[in-house]
N, C-alpha and C positions, 0 to 999 in steps of 0.2 A: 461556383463562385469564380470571379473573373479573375481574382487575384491572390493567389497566394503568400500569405506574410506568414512567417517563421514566431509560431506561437510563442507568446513570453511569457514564461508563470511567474506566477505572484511570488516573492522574495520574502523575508520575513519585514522587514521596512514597508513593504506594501499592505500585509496584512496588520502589523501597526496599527498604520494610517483609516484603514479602511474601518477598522473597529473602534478606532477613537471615534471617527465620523458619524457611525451608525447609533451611538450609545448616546450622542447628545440628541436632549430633547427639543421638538418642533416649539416656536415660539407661540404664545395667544395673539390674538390680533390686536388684542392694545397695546403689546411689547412691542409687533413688528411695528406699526406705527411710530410710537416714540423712540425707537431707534432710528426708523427711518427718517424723522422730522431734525432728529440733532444732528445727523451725517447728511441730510441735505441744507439745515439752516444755519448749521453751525460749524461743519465740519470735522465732527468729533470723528478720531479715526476708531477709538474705540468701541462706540458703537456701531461704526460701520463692518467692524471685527468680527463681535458679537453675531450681528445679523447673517453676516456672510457663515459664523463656523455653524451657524444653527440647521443653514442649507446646506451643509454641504451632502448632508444625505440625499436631498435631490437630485444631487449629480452621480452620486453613485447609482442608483436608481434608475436616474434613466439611461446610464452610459451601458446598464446592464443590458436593457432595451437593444443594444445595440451592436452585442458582443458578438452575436453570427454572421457579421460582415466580414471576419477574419482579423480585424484589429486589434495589435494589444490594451489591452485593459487600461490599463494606465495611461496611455496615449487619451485613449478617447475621453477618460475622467479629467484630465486636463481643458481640453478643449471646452469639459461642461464648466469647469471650473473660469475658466473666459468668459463664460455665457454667460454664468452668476455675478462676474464682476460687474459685465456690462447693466446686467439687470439693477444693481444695486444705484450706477450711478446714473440710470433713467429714469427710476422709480419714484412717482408722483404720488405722498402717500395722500392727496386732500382729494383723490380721483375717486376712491371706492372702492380701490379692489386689492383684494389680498397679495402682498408681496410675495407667497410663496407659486400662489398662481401666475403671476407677472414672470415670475424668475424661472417656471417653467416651460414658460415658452423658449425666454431665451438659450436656456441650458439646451433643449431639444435644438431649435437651431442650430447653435454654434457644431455641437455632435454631427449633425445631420452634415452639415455644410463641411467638416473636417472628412466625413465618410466620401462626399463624394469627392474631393479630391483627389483621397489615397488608396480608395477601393480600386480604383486601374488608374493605368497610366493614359488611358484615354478620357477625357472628360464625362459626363455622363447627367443628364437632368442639369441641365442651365437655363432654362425657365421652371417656371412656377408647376406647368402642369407636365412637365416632366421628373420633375421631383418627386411629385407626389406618387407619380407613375412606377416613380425607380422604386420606393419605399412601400408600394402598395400593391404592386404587382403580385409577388411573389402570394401576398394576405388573401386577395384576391383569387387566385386561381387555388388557393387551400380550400377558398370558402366554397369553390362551386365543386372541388375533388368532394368534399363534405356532403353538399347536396346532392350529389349525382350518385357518391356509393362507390366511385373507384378515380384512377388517375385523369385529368382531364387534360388533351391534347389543348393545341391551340388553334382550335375551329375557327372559323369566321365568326360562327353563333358567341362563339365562348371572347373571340377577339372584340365582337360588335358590345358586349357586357360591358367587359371590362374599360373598353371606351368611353362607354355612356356614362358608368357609375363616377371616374375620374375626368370626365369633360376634356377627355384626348383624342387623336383620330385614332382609326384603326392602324394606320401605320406606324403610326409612335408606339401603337402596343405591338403588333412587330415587331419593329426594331428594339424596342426595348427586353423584348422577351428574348432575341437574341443575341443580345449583348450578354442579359445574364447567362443565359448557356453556355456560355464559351468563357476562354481565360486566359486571360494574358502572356504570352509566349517571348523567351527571351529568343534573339534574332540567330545567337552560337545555340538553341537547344539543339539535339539532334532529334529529327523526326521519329517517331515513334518509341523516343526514352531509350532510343540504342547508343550506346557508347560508339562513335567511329563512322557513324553513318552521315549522309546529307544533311544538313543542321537549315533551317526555316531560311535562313537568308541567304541560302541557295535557288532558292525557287523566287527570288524576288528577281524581277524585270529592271533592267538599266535605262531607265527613258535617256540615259545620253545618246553621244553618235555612237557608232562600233568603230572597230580600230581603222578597217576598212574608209570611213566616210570620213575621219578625223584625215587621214592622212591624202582622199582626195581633197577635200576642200582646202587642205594645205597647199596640194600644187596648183588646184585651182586658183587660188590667189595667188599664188607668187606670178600664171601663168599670167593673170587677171592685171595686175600690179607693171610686169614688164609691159603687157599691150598700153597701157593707160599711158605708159612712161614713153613709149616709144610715138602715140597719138599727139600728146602735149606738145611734141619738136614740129609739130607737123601748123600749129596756131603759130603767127605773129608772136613779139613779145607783150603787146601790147595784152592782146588775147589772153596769153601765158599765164598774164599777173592777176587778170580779173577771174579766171577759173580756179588759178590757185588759192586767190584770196575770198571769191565767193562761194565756191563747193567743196575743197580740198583742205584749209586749215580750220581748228578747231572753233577758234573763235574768228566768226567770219566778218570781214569787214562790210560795212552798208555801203549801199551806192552811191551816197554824199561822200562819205571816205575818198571811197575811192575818186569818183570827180576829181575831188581836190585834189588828192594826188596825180591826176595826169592831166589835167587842164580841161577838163569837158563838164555838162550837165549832167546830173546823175539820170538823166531818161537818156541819155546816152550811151553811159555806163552799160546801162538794162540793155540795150540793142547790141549792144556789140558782146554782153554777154550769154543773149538767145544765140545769136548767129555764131558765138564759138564753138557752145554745147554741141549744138548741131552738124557743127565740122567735126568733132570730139568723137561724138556718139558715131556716125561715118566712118573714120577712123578705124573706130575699136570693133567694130559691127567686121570691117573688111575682115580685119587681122583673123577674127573669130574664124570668118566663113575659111578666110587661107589655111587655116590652121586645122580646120575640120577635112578640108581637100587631104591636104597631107596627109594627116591619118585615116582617112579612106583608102586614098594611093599604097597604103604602107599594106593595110589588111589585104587588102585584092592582092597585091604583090606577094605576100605571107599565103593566102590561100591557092595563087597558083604553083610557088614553090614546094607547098607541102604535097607530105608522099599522098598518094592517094589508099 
């Protein structure tokens, strides 16, 4: 099981409830009906009461269905209890079909759909044929343990089955068979249930930088930042203003802007601002290459002083 939840037993208010539920009797079909026709055409809540406390054996029933996922009890009879509401205010009785069968669709839904949410904290069967996969799997590989006489691994033969019979690939039955296998691990557990030892979110990988590259790329820029500053002195002010206003501030002024501001055409603008870039980048390309001499000069100088 993927997820362990902390079993809840039944209270005595559980069992109560659960015994009231059990002891009322299923309605005939021409109850369900006329009750169903005055809570849909009339509103009556009281029939809709009736109707609803007649099923509620339903949902115990099938919430029972559902008890070896690990869920408490009463959680999941709630949810069937959802299901039954929904069914009551859907429920078309001039269609033909028995109410109690209507309502058990939805009760099994709602269940089903509350299981996968809280069976792990990973999602699990969010289409159709993964749903059935998730809930049919486990059926599935009993029935061939059955036919075969003993435990059945998960063969290709056995995966290729189980695909076919649920209109999955074989990789959904894969993955799916290893998700159930496995189980959700809090990130402080300590590995192998030792008290004091390595805990799971030790062994997880830092996709960020390491302290190392945080603290180069800090002086990289600052170093990046002074070349740039000291490039800018080197442009016109004219220059100056159209670099700083077309690449440099956040919200950058258009070439019409700017035009107006200095008395030119804006295809002007554009030329005078290709041909600053271009002094710019020069610039800062030098400083680079200066700047790598030096620390070249420093190493050779450091390698001939060191002892041998």
């Amino acid at each position: 099981m993927a997820l362990e939840h902390a079993p809840r037993t039944l209270d005595n208010a559980d069992r109560r409830y659960l015994s009231n539920v059990m002891s009322k009797a299923m309605l005939a079909e021409d109850e369900e009906l006329d009750l169903a026709r005055r809570w849909r055409n009339d509103g009556d809540h009281r029939a809709m009461q009736k109707l609803v406390s007649a099923y509620l054996r339903l949902v115990v029933a099938t919430a029972t269905r559902f008890r070896n996922y690990g869920l408490p009890m009463p959680d999941l009879i709630q949810e069937g209890n959802i299901g039954l509401m929904l069914a009551v205010n859907r429920f078309d009785p001039e269609r033909g079909v028995r109410f109690s069968t209507y309502a058990s669709w939805w009760i099994r839904s709602s269940i089903q759909e509350y299981v996968l949410r809280n069976w792990s904290i990973v999602r699990s069967g969010t289409s159709a044929g993964q749903k059935a996969l998730f809930f049919n799997l486990r059926w599935l590989r009993a029935k061939l343990e059955r036919a075969g006489g003993g435990t059945v691994t998960l063969t290709d033969a056995a995966r290729d089955e189980i695909a076919t019979a649920l209109k999955v690939s074989p990789a959904d039955v894969s993955a799916m068979a290893q998700r159930l296998a496995g189980r959700d691990h809090s990130l402080n557990e300590a590995v192998g249930g030792e008290e004091g030892g390595e805990a799971f979110q030790d062994f997880l990988p830092d996709p960020g930088p390491s302290p190392e590259e945080i603290v180069s790329d800090k002086m990289d820029g600052s170093l990046r930042r002074q070349w740039l500053t000291e490039s800018l002195k080197e442009l016109s002010p004219r220059e100056q203003l159209i670099i700083v206003e077309r690449m440099l501030n956040d919200e950058k002024a258009t070439l019409e802007e700017l035009g107006g501001r200095l008395g030119v055409t804006k295809e002007r603008v554009r030329q005078i601002e290709t041909k600053a870039f271009r002094k710019l980048q020069t610039h800062v390309l030098r400083r680079s290459k200066q700047a790598g001499e030096r620390l070249t000069a420093k190493l050779e100088n450091f390698g001939c002083c060191a002892p041998a």
